[in-house]
C-alpha atoms as an extended CHARMM CRD file, in Angstrom:
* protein
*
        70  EXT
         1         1  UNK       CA            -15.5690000000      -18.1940000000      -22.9160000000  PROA      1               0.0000000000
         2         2  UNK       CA            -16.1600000000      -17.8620000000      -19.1710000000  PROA      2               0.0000000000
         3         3  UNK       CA            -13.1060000000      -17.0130000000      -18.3280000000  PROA      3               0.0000000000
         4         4  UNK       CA            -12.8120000000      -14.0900000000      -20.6210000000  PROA      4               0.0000000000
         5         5  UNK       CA            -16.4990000000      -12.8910000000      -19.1270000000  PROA      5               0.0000000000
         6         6  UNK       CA            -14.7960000000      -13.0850000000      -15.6740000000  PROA      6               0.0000000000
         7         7  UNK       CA            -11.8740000000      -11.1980000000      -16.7470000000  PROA      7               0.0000000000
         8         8  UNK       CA            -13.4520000000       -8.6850000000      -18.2360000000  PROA      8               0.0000000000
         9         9  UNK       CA            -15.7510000000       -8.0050000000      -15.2630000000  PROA      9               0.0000000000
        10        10  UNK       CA            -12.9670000000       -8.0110000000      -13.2400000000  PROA      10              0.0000000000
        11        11  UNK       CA            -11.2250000000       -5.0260000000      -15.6860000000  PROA      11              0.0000000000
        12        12  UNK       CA            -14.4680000000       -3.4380000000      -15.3760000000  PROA      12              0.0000000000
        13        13  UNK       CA            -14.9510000000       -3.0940000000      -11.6320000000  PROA      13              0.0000000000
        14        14  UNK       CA            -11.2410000000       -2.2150000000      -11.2510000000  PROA      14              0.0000000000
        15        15  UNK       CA            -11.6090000000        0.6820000000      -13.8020000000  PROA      15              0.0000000000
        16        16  UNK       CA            -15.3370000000        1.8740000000      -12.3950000000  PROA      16              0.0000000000
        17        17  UNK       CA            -13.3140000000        2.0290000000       -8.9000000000  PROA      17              0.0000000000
        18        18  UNK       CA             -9.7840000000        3.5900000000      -10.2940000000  PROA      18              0.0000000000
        19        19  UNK       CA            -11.5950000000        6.4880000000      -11.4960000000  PROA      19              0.0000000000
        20        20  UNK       CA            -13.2860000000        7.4370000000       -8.6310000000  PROA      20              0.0000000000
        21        21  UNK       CA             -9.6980000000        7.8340000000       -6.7550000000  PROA      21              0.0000000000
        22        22  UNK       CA             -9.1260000000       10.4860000000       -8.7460000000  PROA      22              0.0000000000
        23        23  UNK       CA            -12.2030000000       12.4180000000       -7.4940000000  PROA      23              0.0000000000
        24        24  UNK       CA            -11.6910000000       12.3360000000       -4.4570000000  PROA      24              0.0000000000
        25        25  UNK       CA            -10.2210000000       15.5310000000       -2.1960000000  PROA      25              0.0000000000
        26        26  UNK       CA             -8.4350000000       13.5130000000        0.3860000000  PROA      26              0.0000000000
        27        27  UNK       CA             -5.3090000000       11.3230000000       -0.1550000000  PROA      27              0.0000000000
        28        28  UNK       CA             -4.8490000000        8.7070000000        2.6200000000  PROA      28              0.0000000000
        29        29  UNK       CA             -1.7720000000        7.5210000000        3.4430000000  PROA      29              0.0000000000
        30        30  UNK       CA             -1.1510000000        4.1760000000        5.5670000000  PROA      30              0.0000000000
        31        31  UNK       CA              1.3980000000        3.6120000000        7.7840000000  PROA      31              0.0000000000
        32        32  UNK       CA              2.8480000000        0.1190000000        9.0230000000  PROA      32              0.0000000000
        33        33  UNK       CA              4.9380000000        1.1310000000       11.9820000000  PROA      33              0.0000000000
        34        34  UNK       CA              4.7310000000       -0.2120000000       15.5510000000  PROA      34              0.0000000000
        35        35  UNK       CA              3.5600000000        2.2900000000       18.3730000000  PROA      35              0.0000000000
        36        36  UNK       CA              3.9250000000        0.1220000000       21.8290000000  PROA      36              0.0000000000
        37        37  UNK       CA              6.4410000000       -2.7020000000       22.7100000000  PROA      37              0.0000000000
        38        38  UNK       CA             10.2120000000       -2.7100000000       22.4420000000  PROA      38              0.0000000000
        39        39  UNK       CA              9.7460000000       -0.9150000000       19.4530000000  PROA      39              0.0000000000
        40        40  UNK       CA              7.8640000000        1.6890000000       19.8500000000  PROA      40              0.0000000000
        41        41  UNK       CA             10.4160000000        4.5820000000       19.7920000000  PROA      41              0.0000000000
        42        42  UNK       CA             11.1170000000        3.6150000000       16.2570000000  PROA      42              0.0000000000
        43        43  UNK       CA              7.5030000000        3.9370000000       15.1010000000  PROA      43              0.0000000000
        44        44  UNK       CA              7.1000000000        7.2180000000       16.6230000000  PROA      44              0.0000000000
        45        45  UNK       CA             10.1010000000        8.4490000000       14.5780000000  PROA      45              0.0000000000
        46        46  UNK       CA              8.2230000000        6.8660000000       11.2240000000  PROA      46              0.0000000000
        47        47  UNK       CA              4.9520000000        8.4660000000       12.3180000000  PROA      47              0.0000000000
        48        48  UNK       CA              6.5080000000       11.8060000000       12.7460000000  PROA      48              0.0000000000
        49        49  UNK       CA              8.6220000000       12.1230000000        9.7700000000  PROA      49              0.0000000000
        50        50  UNK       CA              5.1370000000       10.8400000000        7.5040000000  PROA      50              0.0000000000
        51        51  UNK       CA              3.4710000000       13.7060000000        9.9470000000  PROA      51              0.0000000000
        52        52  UNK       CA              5.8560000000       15.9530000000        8.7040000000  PROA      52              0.0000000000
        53        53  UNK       CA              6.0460000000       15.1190000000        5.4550000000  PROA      53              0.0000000000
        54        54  UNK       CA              2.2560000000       15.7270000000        5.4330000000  PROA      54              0.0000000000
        55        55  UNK       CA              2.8870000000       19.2730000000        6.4430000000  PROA      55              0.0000000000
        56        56  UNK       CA              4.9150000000       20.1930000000        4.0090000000  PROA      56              0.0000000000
        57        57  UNK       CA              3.3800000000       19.1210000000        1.3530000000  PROA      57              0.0000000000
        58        58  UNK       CA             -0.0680000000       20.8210000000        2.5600000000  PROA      58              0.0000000000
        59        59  UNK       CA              1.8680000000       23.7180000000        2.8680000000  PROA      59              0.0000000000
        60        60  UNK       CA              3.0860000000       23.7860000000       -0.5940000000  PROA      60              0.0000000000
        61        61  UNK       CA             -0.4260000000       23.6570000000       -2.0450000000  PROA      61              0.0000000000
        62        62  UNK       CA             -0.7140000000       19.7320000000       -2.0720000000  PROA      62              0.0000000000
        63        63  UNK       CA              0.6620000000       17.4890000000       -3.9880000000  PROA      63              0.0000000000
        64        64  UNK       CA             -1.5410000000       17.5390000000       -6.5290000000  PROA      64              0.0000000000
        65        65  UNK       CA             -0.4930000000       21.6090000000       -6.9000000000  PROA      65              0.0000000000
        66        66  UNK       CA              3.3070000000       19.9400000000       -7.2180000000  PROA      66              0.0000000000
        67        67  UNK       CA              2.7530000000       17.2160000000      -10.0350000000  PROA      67              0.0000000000
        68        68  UNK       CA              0.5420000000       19.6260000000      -11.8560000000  PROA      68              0.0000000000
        69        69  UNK       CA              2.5790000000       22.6860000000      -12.1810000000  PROA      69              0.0000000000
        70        70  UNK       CA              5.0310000000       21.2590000000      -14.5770000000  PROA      70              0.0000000000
């Protein structure tokens, strides 16, 4: 019986804090990508390309404007 009150608290907090992605205006996006050491140049090209990326789709209307118009 406990374990079913935890579980459902559990779904309940998860779907009290799913919705409220929705509502928001701003999508972040994280990016794992290293920016100093021997590695560095490669990170930069992973930062600009998701920079970018990030353009164009602003520039398109967003991407909600994209998965909507269908």
């Amino acid at each position: 019986m406990r374990m079913v009150k935890v579980l459902l608290s559990v779904f309940l907090v998860l779907t009290l804090l799913g919705g409220s992605a929705f509502a928001a205006d701003t999508i972040k996006i994280g990016v794992l990508a290293p920016l100093t050491g021997f590695a560095a140049a490669d990170g930069e090209s992973v930062l600009n390309s998701v920079n970018i990326a990030v353009d164009k789709i602003n520039a398109s209307g967003g991407y909600w404007a994209k998965r909507l118009s269908w």
